[in-house]
C-alpha positions as a LaTeX table, in Angstrom:
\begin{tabular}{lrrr}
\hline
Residue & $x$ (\AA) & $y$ (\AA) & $z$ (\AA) \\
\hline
Unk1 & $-6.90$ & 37.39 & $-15.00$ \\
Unk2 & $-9.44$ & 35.87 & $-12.95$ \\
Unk3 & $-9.40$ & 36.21 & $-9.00$ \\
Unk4 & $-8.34$ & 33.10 & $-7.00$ \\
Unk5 & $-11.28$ & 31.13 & $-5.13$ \\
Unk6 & $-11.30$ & 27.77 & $-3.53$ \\
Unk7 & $-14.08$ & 26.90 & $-5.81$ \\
Unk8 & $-13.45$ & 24.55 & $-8.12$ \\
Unk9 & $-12.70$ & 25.30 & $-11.73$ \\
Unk10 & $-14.48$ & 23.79 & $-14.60$ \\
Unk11 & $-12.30$ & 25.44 & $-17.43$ \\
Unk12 & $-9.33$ & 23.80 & $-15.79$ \\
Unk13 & $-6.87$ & 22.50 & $-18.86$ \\
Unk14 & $-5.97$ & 18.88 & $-19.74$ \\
Unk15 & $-2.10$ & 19.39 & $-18.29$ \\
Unk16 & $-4.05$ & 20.61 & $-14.44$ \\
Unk17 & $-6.20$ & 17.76 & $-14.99$ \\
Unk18 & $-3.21$ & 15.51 & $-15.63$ \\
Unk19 & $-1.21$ & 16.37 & $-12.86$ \\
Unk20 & $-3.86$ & 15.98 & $-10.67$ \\
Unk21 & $-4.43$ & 12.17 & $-11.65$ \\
Unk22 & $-1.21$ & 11.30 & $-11.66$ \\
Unk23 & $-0.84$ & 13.15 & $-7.69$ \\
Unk24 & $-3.96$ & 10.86 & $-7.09$ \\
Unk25 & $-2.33$ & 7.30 & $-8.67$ \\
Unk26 & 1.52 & 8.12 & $-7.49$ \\
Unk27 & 0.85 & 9.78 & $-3.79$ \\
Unk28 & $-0.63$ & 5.74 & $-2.46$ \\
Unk29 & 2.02 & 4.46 & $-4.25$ \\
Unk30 & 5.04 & 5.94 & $-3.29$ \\
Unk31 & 3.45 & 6.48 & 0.70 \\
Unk32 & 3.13 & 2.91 & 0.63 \\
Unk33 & 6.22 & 1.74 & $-0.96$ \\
Unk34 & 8.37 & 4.16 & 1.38 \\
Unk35 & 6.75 & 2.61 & 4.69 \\
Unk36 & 7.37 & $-1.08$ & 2.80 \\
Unk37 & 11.17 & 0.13 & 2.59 \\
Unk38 & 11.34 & 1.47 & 6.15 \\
Unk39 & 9.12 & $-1.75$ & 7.70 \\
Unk40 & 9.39 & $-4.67$ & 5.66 \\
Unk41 & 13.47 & $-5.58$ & 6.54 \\
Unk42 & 12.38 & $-5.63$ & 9.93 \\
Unk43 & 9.12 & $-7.43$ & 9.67 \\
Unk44 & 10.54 & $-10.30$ & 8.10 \\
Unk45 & 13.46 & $-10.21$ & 10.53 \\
Unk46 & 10.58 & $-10.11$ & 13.83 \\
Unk47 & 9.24 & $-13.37$ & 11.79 \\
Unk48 & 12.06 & $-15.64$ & 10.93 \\
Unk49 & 14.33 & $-14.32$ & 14.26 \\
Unk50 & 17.47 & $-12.73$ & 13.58 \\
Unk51 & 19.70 & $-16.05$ & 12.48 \\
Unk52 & 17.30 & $-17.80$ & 10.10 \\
Unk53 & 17.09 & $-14.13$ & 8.56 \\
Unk54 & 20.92 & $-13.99$ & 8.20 \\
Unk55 & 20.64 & $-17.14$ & 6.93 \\
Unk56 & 18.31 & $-16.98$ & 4.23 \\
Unk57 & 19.81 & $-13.53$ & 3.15 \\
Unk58 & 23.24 & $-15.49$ & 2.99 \\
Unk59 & 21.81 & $-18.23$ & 0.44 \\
Unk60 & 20.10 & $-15.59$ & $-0.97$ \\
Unk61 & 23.14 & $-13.99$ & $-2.00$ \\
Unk62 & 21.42 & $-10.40$ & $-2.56$ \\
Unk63 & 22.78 & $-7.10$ & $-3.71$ \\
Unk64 & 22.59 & $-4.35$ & $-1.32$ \\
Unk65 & 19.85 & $-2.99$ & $-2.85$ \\
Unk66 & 17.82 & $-6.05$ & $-2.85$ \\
Unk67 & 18.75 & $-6.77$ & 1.23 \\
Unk68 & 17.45 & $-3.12$ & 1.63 \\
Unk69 & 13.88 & $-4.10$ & 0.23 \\
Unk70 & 13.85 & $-7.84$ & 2.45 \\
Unk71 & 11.89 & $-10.65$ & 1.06 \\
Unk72 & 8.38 & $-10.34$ & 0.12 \\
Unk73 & 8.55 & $-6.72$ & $-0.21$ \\
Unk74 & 5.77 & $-6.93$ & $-3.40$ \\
Unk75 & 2.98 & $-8.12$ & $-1.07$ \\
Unk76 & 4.26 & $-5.83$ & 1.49 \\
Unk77 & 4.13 & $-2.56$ & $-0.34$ \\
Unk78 & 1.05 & $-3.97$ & $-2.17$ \\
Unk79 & $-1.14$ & $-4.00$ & 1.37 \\
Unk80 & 0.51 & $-0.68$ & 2.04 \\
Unk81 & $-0.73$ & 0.86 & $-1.12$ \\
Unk82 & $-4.00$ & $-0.95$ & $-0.75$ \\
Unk83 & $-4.82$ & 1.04 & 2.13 \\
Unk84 & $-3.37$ & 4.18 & 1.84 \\
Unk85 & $-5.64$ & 4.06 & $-1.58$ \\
Unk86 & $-8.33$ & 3.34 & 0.92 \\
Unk87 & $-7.27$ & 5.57 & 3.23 \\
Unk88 & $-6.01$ & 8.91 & 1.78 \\
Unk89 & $-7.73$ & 8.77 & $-2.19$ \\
Unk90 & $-10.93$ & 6.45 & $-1.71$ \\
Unk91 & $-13.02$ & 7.74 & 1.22 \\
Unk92 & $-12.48$ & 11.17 & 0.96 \\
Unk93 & $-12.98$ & 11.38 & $-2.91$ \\
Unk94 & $-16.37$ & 8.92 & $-2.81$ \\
Unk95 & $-17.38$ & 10.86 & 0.36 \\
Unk96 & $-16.82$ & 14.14 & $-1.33$ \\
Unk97 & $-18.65$ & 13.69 & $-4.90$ \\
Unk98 & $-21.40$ & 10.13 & $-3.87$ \\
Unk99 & $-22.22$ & 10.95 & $-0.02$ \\
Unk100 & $-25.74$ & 13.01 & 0.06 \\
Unk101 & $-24.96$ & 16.29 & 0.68 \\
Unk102 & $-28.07$ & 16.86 & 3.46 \\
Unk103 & $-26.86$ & 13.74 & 5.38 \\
Unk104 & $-22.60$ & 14.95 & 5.49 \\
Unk105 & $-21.52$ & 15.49 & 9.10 \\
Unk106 & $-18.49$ & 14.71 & 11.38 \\
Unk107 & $-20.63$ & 11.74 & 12.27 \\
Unk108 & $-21.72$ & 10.27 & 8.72 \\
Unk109 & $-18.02$ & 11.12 & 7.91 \\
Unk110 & $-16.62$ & 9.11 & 10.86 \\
Unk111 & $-18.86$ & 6.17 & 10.06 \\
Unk112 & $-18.13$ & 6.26 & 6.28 \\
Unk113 & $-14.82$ & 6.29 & 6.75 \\
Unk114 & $-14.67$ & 3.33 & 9.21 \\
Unk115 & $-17.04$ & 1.22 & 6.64 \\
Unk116 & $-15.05$ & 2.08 & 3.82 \\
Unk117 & $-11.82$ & 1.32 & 5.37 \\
Unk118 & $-12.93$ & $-2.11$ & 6.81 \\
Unk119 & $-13.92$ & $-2.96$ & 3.16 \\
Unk120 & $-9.92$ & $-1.61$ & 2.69 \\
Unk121 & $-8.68$ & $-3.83$ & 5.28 \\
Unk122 & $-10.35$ & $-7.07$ & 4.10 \\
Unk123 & $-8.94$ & $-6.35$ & 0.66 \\
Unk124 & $-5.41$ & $-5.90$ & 2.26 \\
Unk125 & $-6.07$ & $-8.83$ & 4.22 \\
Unk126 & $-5.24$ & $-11.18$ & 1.19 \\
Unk127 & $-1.86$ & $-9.22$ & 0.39 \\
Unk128 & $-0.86$ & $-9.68$ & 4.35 \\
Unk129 & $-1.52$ & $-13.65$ & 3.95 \\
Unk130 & 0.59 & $-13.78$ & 0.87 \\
Unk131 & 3.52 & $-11.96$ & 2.61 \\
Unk132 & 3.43 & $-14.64$ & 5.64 \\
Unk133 & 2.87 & $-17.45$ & 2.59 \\
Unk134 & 5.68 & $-15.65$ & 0.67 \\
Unk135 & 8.44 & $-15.69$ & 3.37 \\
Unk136 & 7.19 & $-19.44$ & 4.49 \\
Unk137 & 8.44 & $-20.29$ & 0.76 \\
Unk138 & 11.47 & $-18.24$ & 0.97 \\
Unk139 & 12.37 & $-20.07$ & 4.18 \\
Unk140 & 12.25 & $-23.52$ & 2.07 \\
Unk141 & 15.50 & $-25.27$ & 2.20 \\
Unk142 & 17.34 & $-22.31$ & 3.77 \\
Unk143 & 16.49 & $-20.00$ & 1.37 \\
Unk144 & 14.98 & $-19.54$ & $-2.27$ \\
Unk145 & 13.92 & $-16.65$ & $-4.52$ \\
Unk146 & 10.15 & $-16.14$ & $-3.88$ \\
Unk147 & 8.10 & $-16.95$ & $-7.11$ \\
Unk148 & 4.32 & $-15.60$ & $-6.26$ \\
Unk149 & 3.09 & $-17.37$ & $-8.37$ \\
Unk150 & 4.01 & $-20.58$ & $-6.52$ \\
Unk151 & 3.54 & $-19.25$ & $-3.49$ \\
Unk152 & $-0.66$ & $-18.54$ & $-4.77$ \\
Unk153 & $-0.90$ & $-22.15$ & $-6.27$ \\
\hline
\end{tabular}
């Protein structure tokens, strides 16, 4: 049996290797989605004020599930996911393996984190102006199922 060390191990098998992508993939994915769950009802209830909300959920005619998740919760969650990729999986891994080793510091790190993540933030950008597009075409005629791909065209 060979001791334990920080270090990195090479001879790691395909099932470590696995797990270890799919922590990468699922930990943005579910952060994000949770904070979409916990945010997004109340988002879209700061937008529309509380008695057009009640009103589109009424023509809505949702499930309780469905209320729990508010409109536009798919661009939500996206921009969520978007940067805690950025965030939490993106900087640190492309600082860790690309970022010249004789130029790392708490400087170079601060700095390449803050460019990275503005590159992040203009990506999320686009999901933020489809949620406000999104709930302006959910609004239409007191309420309608959001269709994104209307909502793009």
């Amino acid at each position: 049996m060979k001791p334990y060390t920080d270090e990195p191990s090479n001879d790691r098998d395909a099932s470590y290797r696995a797990k270890v992508a799919l922590k990468i993939v699922a930990a943005p994915i579910l952060a994000g989605s949770l904070e979409s769950v916990v945010a997004n009802r109340a988002e879209v209830e700061r937008y529309f004020g509380p008695r057009q909300f009640a009103a589109i959920e009424s023509k809505l005619g949702w499930n309780p599930v469905a209320r729990i998740f508010a409109p536009s919760f798919a661009a939500n969650a996206a921009r969520n996911v978007i940067m805690c990729n950025v965030s939490f999986v993106v900087t640190p891994i492309t600082y860790k393996l690309w970022f010249p080793q004789e130029k790392k510091s708490q400087a170079s790190l601060f700095y390449y984190g803050m460019g990275v993540n503005f590159i992040g933030n203009g990506i999320a950008i686009t999901q933020q102006a489809l949620w406000g597009r999104a709930l302006d075409y959910a609004a239409v005629g007191g309420g309608q199922k959001i269709n994104y791909s209307d909502v793009i065209r």
